[in-house]
N, C-alpha and C positions, 0 to 999 in steps of 0.2 A: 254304501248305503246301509243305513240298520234294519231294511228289509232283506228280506229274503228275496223276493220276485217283484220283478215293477207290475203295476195294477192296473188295471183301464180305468179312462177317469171320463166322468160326462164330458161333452165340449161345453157346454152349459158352465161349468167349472172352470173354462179356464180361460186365464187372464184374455184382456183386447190385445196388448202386444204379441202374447206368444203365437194370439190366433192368426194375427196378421202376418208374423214370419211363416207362419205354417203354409198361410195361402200364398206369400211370394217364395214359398219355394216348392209346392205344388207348381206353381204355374212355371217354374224352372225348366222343372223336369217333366212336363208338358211337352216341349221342344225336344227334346232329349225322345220320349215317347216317339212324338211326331217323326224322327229321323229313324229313328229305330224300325217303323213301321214299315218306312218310305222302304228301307233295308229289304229289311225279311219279307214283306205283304204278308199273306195269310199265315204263315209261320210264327208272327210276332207272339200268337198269346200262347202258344205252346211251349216256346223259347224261354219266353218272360213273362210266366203267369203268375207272378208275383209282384207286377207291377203296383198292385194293391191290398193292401192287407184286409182279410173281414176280423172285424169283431169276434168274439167268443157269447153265445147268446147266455143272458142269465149274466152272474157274478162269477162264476169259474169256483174256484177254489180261496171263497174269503176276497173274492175281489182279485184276486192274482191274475196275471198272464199266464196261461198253461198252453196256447198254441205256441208248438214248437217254434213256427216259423217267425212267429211276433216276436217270442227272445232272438231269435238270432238276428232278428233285427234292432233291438233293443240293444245288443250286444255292438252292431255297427253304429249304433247313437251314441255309444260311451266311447267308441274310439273314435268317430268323429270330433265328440266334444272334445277330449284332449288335446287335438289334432289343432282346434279352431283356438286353446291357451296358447299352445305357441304362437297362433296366427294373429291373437289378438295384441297379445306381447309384442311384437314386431311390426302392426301395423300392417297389416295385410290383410289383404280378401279373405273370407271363409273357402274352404273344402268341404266339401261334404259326401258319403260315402253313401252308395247304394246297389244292392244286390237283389237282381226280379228273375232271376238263373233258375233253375232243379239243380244246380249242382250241389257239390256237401260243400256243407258251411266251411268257410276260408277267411274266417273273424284270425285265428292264430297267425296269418303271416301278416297281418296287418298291426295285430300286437305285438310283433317280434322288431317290429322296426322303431326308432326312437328317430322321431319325428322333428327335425331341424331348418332353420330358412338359414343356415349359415355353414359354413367351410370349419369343420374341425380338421386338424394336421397332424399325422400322427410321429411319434417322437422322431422320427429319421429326419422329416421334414422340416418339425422345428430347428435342430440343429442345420440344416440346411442354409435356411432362411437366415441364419446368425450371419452366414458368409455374405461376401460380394457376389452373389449370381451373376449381375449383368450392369454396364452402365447404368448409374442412376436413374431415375427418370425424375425427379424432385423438379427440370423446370418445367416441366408439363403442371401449369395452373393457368386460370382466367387472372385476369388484372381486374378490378372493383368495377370498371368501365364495361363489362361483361353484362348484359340483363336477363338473357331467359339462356344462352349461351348454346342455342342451335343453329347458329351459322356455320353452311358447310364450310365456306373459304375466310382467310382472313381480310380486313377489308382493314383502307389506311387510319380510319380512327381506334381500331383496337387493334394491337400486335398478337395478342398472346389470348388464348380460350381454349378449353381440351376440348370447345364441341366441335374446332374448325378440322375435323378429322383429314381433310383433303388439303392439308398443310401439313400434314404429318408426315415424316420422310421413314420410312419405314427400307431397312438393309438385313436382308436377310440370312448374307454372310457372317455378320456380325450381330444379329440378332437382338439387333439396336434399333429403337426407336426417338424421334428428334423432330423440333422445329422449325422448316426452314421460311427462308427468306422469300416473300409473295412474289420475287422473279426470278425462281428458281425452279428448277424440274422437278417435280416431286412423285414419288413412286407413293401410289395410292395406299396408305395404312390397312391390313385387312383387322385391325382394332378397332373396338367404340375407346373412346374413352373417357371415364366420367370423371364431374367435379370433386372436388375433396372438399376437408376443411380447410385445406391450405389454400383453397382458391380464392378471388376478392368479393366472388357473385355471393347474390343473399339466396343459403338454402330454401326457404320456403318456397322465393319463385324461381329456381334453378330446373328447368325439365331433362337437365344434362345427370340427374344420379336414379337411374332406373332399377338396378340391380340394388340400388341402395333402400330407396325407398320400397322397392319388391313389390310383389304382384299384389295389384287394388282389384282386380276382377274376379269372381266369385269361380269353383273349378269343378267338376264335379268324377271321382275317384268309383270307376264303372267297369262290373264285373260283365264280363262279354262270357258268351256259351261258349265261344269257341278260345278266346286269345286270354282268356283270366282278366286281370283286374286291367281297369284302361283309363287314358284320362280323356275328359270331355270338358267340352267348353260350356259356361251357364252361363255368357255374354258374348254381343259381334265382338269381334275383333279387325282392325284394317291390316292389310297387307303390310307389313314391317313393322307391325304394333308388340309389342313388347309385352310376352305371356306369362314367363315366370323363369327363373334361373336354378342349375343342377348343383344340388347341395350335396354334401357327403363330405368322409375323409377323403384328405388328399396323402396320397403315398408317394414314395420312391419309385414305382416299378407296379407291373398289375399282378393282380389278386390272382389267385387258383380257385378250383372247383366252380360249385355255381355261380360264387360271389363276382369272378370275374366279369359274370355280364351283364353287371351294373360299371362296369366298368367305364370311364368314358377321359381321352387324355385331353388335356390342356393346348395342347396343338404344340405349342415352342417352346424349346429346349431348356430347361435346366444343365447349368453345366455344375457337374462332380465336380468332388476332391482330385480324382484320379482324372480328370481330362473329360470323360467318359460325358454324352450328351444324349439326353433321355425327357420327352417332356413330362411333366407332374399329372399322378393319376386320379381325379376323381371317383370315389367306390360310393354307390349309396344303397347297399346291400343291409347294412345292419343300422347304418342313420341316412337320411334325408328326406327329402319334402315330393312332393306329389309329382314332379317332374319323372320321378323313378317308374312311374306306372306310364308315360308314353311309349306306345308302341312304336315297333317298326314297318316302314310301308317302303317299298319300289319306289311310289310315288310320294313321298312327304306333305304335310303342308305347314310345317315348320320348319327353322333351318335355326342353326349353331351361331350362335355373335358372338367372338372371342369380345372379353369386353376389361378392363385397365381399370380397378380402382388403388392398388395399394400400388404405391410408387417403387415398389423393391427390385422387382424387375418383371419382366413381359413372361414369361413363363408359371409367376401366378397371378393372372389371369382370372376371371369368370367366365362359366359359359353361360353366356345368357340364351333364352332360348327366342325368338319373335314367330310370328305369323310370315307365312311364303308367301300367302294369299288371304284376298278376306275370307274370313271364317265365319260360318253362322252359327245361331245358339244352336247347344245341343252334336255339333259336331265332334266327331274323336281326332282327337290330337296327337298325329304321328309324326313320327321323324323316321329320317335313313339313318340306322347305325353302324352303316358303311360309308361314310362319304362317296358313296357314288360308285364303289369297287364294285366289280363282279368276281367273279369264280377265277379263280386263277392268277386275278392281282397280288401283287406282295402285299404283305402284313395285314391279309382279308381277317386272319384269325379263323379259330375253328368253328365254320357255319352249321356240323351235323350235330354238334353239342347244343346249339343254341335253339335248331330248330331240326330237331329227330324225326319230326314228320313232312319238315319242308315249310317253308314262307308262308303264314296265313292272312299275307296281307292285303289277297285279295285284288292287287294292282294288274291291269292289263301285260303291264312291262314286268312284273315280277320278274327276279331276277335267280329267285333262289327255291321254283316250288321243286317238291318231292323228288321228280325226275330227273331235272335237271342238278341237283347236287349228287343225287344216286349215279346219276352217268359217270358223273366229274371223277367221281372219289374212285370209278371205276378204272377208267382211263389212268388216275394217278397212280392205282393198286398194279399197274402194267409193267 
């Protein structure tokens, strides 16, 4: 901008559209308030007395903004808008970012990230990808006869739909995925798998490309006092409804330092040059999209959908993310970053790096507060 400082402007001034975004997404975060409250009770406005900005009385300085707290907010409206070019590019819901904390401004780690709805691969991987991973899976498509293509089972007028997932013979030995026969045993696919272009269904009314199409539902990226930055819901969502999916590079192997704990794997193997079977790592540490800011909870109300669009082989993968339960507006959206391990499980990874003061997520069943990792590590130091 060729100003120096954004200005406060009458409402009187400003456009009918922008007022009216203005008010549908006050009343957003209304709900977002309302749950927050439900939260803390009398603590809310101490916590989050920032919920509202006041005015600066007078004209400031030539009409500028000079409350601190107005730029740093101003400062989260410019990475927001960024945030919402990609989204708009992509055809996706809006993000939006907000911060009602005393804490210091933390605009810089939200700049640091380069903001993505898609899988970059870093060069190990491309060269990977050149090879044979895994049995093809090219004949995983719908035949034209295919219409919205969310039938679990196959049925005798269509043979072949990637949505009839309970047809899908899934061999874990061989880490092969296949279509079999509708009087045949079939080992339940723990994959979605969505349409291509290769399929006969007409995209438009295809409800089988989720991950493709990407998240239509609005999110909101929520600085918590206690856990930092979080993601929250700005619409219901149903029980197995379809949130948003984990963007990032994908590597070879995981990351060090902090980057690691954006870390999240693919679930099934890639097989090496060398034999060696490892599955593919998603990082969304220095790129991806607002999934990077769900917490971890004991209790989840999300869960992981390995999900199948690029035919090369089952090991890349998306991880889409859905709802465990219905969700209402205004709730935080957490996941287990354990699949379900406790203390002491193989390949838990390291819990005190991740959480030095112990689990804040608050779950009846926590699995990892203070104490109990502090014993663990005791016991193991024996």
């Amino acid at each position: 901008s060729k100003f120096p400082l954004p200005t406060w402007e009458k409402l009187s001034s400003i456009d009918h559209p922008v007022k009216k975004t203005m008010r549908v997404n006050e009343q957003y975060l209304d709900f977002v308030e309302i749950e927050c409250r439900q939260r803390w009770k009398d603590s809310f406005k101490s916590l989050y007395p920032y919920r509202y900005l006041k005015a600066e009385k007078g004209r400031g300085r030539d009409g500028y903004v000079t409350n601190k707290r107005a730029l740093y907010f101003n400062k989260l409206m410019a990475i927001e808008h960024d945030f919402n070019i990609v989204n708009k590019g992509r055809k996706q819901g809006p993000v939006y970012v907000r911060d009602w904390t005393t804490l210091e401004e933390a605009d810089e780690s939200l700049k640091d990230l380069e903001y993505i709805q898609w899988y970059e691969f870093s060069d190990e991987v491309k060269e990977l990808m050149k090879k044979k991973l895994q049995p093809s899976l090219k004949e995983l498509k719908c035949s034209s006869q295919c219409n919205s293509c969310t039938r679990p089972k196959r049925t005798a007028d269509i043979s072949s739909c990637c949505g009839m997932h309970e047809s899908l013979d899934y061999c874990e030995q061989m880490n092969s995925l296949k279509l079999i026969d509708s009087d045949k045993p079939c080992t339940k696919s723990p994959f979605m798998v969505e349409c291509t272009k290769a399929c006969g269904c007409k995209a438009e009314k295809c409800r089988n490309r989720l991950t493709q199409r990407g998240r239509q539902k609005a999110l909101l990226i929520f600085r918590d006092h206690v856990k930092e930055w979080t993601l929250r819901t700005l619409a219901p969502f149903r029980k197995n409804e379809f949130i948003t999916w984990y963007c990032g590079t994908v590597y070879l192997s995981n990351t060090r330092g902090e980057s690691q704990h954006y870390d999240l794997s693919l679930v099934f193997d890639a097989v090496r040059e060398n034999g060696e079977k490892n599955p593919l790592i998603v990082n969304a540490f220095e790129r991806g999209n607002e999934s990077r800011f769900i917490s971890h909870s004991c209790n989840p109300n999300s869960y992981i959908q390995p999900t199948i669009v690029s035919r090369k082989a089952l090991s890349v993968n998306r991880a889409a993310i859905h709802a465990a339960r219905n969700l209402e507006i205004g709730e935080e959206i957490t996941m287990d970053y354990f699949g379900g391990r406790s203390l002491g499980d193989n390949d838990l990874g390291d819990v005190s790096s991740m959480f030095p003061e112990g689990c804040k997520c608050g779950s009846g069943n926590c699995r990892f507060t203070k104490d109990l990792v502090d014993n663990f590590n005791k016991k193991s130091r024996k």
